[in-house]
N, CA, C and O atoms as CSV, one atom per row, in Angstrom:
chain,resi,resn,atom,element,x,y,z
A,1,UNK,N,N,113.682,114.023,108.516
A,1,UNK,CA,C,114.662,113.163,109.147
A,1,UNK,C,C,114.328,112.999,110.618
A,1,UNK,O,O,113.690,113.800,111.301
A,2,UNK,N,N,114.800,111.960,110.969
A,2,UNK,CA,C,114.025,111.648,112.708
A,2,UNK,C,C,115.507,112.076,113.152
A,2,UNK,O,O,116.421,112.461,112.423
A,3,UNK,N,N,115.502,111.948,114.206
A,3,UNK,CA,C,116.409,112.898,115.428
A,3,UNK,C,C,116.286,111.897,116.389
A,3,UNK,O,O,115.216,111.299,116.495
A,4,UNK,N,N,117.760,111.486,117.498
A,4,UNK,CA,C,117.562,111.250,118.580
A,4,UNK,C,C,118.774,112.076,119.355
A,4,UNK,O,O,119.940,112.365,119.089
A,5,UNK,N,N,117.914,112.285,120.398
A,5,UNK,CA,C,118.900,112.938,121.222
A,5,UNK,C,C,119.426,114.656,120.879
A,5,UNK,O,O,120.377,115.211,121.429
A,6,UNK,N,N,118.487,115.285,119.797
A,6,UNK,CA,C,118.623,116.503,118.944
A,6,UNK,C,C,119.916,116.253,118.052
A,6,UNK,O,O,120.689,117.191,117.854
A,7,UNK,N,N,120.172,114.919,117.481
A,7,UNK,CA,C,121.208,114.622,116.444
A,7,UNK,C,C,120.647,113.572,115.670
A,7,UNK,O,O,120.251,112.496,116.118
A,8,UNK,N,N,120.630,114.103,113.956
A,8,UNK,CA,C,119.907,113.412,113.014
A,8,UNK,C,C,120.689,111.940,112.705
A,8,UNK,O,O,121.854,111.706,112.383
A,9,UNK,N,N,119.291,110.875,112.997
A,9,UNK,CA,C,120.055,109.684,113.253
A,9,UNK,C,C,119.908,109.357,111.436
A,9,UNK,O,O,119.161,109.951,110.659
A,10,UNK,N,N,120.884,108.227,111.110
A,10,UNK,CA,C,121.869,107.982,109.761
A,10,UNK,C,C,120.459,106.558,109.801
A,10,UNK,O,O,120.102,105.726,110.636
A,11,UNK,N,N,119.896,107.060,107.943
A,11,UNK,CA,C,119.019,106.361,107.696
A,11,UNK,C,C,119.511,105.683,106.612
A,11,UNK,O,O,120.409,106.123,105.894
A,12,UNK,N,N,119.050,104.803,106.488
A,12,UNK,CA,C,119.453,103.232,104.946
A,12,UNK,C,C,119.010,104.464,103.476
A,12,UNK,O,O,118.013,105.158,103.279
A,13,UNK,N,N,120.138,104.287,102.784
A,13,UNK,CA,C,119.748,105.095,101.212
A,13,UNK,C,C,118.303,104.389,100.888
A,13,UNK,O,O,117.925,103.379,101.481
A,14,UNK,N,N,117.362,105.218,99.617
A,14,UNK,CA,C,116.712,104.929,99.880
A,14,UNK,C,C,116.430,104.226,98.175
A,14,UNK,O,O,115.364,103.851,97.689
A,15,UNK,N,N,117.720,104.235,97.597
A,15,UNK,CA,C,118.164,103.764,96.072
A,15,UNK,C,C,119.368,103.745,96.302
A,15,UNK,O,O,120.046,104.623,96.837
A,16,UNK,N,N,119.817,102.303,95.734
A,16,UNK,CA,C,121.711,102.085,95.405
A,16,UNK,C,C,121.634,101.729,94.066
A,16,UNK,O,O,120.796,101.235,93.312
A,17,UNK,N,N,122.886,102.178,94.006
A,17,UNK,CA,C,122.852,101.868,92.345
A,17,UNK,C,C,124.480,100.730,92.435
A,17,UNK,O,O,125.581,100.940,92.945
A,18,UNK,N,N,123.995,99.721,91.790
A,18,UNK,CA,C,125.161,98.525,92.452
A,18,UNK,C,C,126.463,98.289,91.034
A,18,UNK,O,O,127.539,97.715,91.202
A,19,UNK,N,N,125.988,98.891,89.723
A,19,UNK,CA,C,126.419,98.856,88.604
A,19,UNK,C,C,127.927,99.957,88.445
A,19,UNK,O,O,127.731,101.147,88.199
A,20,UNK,N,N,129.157,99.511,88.584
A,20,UNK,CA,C,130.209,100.537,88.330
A,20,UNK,C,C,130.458,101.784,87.654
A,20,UNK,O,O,130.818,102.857,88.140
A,21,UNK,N,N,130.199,101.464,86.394
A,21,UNK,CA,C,129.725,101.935,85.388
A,21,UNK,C,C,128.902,103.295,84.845
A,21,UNK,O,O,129.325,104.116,84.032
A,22,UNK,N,N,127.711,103.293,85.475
A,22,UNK,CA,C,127.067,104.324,85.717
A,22,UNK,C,C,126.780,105.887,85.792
A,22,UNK,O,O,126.889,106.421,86.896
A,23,UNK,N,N,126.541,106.398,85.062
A,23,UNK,CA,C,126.640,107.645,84.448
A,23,UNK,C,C,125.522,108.367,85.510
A,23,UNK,O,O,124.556,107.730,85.929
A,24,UNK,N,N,125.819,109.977,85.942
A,24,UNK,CA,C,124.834,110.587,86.093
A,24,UNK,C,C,123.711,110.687,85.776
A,24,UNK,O,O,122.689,110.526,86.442
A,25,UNK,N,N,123.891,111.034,84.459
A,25,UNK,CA,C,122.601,111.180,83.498
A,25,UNK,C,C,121.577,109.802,83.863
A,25,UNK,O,O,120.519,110.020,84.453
A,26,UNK,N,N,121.865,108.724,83.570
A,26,UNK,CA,C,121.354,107.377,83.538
A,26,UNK,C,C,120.971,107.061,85.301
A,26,UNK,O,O,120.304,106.055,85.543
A,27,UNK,N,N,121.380,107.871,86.352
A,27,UNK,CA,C,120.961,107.695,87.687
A,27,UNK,C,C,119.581,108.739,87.642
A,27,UNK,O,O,118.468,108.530,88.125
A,28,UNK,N,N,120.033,109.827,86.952
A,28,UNK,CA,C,118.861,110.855,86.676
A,28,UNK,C,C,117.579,110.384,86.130
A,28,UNK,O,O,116.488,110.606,86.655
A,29,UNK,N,N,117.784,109.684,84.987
A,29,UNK,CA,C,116.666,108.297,84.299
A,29,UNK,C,C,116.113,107.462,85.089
A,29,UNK,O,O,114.962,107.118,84.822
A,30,UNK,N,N,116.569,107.083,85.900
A,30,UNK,CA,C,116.147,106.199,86.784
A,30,UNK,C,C,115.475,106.530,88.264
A,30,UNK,O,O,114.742,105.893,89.021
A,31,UNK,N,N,116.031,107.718,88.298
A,31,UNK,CA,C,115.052,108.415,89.657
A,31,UNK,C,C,113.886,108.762,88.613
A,31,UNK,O,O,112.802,108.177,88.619
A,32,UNK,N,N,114.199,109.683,87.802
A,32,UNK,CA,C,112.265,110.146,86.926
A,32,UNK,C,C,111.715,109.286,86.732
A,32,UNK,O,O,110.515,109.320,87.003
A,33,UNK,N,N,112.300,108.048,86.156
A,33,UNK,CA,C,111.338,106.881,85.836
A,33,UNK,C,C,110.787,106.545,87.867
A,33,UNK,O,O,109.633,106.851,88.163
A,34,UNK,N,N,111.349,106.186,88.544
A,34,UNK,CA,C,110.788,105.360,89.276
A,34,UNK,C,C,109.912,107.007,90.072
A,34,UNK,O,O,109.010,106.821,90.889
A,35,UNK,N,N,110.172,107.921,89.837
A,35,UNK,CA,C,109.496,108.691,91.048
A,35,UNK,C,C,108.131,109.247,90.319
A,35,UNK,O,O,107.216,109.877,90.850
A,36,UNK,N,N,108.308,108.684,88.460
A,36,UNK,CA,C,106.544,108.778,88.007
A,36,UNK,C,C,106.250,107.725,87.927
A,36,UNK,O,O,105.220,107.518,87.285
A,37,UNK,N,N,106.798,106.818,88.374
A,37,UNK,CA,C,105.897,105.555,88.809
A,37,UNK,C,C,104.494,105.053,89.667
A,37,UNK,O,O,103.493,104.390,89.395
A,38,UNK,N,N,105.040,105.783,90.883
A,38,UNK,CA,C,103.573,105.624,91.615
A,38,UNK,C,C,103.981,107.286,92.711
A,38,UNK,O,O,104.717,108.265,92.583
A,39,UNK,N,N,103.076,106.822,93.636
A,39,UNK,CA,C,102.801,108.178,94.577
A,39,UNK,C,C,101.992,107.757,95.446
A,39,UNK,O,O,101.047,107.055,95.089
A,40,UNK,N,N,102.146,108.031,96.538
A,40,UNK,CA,C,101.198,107.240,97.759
A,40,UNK,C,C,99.568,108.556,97.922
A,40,UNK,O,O,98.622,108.441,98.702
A,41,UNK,N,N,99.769,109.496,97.043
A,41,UNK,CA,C,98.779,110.107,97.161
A,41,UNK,C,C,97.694,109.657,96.082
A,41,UNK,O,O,97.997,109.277,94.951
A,42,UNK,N,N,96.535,109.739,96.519
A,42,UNK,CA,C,94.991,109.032,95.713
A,42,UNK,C,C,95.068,109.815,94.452
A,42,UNK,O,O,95.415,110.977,94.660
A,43,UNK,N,N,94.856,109.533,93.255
A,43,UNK,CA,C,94.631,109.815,92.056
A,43,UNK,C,C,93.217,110.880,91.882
A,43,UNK,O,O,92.143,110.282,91.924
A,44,UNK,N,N,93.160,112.194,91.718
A,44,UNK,CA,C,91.988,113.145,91.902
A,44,UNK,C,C,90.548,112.364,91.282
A,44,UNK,O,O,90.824,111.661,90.310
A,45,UNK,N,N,89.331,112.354,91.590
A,45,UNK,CA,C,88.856,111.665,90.895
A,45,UNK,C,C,88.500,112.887,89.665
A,45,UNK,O,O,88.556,114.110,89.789
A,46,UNK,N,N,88.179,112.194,88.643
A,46,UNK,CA,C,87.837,112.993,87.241
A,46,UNK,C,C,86.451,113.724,86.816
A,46,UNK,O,O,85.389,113.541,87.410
A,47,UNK,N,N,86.542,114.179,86.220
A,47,UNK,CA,C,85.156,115.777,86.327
A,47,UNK,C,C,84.483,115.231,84.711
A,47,UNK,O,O,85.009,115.511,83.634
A,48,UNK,N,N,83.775,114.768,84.806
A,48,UNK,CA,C,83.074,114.806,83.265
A,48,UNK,C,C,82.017,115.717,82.834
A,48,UNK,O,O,81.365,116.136,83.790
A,49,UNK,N,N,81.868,115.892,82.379
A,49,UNK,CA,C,80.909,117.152,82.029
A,49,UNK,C,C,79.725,116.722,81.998
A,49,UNK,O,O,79.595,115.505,81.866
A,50,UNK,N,N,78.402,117.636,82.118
A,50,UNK,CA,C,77.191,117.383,82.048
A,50,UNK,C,C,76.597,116.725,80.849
A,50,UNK,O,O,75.827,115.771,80.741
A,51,UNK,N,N,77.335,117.723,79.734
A,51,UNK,CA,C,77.140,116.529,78.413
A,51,UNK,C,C,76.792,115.363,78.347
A,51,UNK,O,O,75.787,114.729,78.024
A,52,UNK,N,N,78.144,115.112,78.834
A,52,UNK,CA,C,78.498,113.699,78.279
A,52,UNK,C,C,78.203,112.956,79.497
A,52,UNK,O,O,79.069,112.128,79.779
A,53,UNK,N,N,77.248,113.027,80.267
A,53,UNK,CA,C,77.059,112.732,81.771
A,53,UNK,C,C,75.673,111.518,81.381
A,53,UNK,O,O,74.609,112.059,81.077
A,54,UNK,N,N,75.695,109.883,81.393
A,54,UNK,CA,C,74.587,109.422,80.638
A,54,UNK,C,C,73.261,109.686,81.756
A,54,UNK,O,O,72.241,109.029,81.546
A,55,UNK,N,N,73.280,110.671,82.967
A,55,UNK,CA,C,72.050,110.311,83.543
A,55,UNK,C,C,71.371,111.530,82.951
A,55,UNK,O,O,70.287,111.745,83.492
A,56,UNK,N,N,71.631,112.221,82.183
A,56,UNK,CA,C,71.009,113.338,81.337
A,56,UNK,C,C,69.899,112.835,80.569
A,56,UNK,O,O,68.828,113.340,80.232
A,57,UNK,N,N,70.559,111.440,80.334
A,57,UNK,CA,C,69.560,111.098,78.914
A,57,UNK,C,C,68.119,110.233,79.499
A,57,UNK,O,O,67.334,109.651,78.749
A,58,UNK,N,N,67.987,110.310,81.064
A,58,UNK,CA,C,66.802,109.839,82.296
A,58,UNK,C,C,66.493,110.870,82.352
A,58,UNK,O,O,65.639,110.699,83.222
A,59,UNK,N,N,66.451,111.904,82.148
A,59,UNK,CA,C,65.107,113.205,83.050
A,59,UNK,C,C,64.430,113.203,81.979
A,59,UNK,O,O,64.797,113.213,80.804
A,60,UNK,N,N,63.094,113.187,82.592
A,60,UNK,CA,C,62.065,112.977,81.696
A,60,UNK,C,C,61.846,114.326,80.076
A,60,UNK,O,O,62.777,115.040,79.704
A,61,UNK,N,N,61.267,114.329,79.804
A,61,UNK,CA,C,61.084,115.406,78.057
A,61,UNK,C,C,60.134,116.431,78.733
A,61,UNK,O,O,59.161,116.125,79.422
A,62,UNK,N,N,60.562,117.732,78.433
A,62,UNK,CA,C,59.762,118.481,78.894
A,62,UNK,C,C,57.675,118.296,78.107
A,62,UNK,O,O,57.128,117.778,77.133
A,63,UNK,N,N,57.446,118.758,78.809
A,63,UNK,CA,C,55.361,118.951,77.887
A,63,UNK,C,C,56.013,119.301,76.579
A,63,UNK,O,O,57.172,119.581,76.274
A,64,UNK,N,N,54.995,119.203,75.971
A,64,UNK,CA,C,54.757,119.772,74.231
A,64,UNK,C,C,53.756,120.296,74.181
A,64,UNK,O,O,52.992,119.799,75.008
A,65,UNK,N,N,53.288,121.126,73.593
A,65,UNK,CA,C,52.165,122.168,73.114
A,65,UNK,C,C,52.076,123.340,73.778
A,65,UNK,O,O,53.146,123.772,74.207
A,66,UNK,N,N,50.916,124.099,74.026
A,66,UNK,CA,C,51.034,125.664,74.242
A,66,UNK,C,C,51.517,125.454,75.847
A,66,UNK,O,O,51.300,124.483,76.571
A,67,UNK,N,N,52.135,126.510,76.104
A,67,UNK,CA,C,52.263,126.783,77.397
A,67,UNK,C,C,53.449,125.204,77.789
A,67,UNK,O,O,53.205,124.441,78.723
A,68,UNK,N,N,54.648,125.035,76.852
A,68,UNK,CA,C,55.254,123.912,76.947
A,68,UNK,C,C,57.219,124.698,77.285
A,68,UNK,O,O,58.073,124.354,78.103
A,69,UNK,N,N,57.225,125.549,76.455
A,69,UNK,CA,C,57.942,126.073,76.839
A,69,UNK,C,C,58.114,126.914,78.372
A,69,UNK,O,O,59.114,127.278,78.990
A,70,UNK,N,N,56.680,127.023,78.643
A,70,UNK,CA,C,57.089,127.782,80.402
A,70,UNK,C,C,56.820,126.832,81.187
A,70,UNK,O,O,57.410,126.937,82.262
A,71,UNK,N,N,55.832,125.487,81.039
A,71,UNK,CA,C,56.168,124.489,82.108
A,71,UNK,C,C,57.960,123.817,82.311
A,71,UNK,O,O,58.366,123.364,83.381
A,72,UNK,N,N,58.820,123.904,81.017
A,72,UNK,CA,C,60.169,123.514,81.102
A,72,UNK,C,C,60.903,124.526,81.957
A,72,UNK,O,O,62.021,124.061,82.179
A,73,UNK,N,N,60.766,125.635,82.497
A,73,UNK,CA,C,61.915,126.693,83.432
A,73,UNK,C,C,60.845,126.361,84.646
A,73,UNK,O,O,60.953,127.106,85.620
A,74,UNK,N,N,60.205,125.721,84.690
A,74,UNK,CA,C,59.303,125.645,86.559
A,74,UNK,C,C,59.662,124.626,87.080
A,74,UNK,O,O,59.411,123.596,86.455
A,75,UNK,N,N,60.285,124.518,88.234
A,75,UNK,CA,C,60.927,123.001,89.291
A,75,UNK,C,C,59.407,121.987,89.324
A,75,UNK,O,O,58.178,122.031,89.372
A,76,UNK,N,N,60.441,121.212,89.267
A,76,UNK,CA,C,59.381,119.537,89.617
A,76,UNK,C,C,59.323,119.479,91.014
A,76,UNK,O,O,58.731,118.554,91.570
């Protein structure tokens, strides 16, 4: 809350509900709905696994024949 003068100044609601009628419960519905609506914070970006990662399927095939299995554990 902002302050002037070290006294909290009176801010505009920030939801009216204009319908007479109106039940708790159904104001309760309507804050969850609108407050999982959005969020001003960025959406995490998402983790995919190496698997399923398609630049896996670009690194080249390890050698074949003798001595093929120990050229595959030695850096390029």
């Amino acid at each position: 809350m902002s302050e002037v003068d070290g006294v909290p100044a009176e801010q505009p609601p920030l939801l009216r509900v204009l319908t007479p009628g109106t039940t708790a419960e159904e104001v309760a519905a309507l804050v969850a709905v609108l407050s999982a609506m959005g969020s001003d914070a960025p959406e995490p970006p998402r983790r995919t696994s190496a698997w399923s990662d398609p630049r896996r399927r670009l690194t080249p095939s390890y050698p074949h024949g003798p001595g093929g299995w120990h050229a595959s554990g030695l850096p390029r």
